[in-house]
N, C-alpha and C positions, 0 to 999 in steps of 0.2 A: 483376676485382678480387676478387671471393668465390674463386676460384681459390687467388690468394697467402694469404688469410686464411686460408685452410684448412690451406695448406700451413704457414704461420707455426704457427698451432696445434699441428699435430701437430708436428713440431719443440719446441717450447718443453713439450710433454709427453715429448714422450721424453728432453730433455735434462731434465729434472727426475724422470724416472725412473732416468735414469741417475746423476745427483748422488745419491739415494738410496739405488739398490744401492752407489755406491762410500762411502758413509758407514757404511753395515753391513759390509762388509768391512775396516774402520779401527778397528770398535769390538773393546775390549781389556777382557776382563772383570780383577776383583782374582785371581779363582781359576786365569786363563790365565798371569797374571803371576808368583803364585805358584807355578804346576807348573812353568815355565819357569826356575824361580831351584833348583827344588827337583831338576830334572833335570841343569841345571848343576852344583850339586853334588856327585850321585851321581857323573858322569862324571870330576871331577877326580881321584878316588880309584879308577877303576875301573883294574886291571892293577897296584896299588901294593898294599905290605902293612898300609898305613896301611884303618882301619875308618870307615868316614864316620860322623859322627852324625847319624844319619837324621832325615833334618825329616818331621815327622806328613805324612799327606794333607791336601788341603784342608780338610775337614770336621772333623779332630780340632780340625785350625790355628785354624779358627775358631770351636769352641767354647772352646776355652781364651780364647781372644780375650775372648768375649763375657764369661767369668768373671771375667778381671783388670779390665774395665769396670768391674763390679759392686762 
């Protein structure tokens, strides 16, 4: 019986390591989301003679942000 208990343990730890790595891999920061919109972008216009309007980096993005908060 301490056999299966053991065995249960270690199971029920590694599927709860494994629910964790896969929850870290699903998370989406605002800044991934944002470069991803911002690379989208650039690409629609790439090979055309149209001039994109460049959206800031992350870091400008979000200070202005913080300013119109204000």
């Amino acid at each position: 019986m301490s056999h299966f208990n053991t065995n249960f343990q270690m199971r029920l730890i590694a599927l709860a390591l494994a629910v964790a790595g896969l929850q870290a891999c699903a998370f989406v920061s605002s800044q991934s989301v944002y470069e991803g919109i911002r690379g989208a972008e650039k690409t629609k216009t790439t090979g055309t003679t149209q001039t994109p309007a460049a959206l800031p980096n992350y870091d400008r993005y979000e200070k202005e942000r913080e300013v119109l908060k204000k």
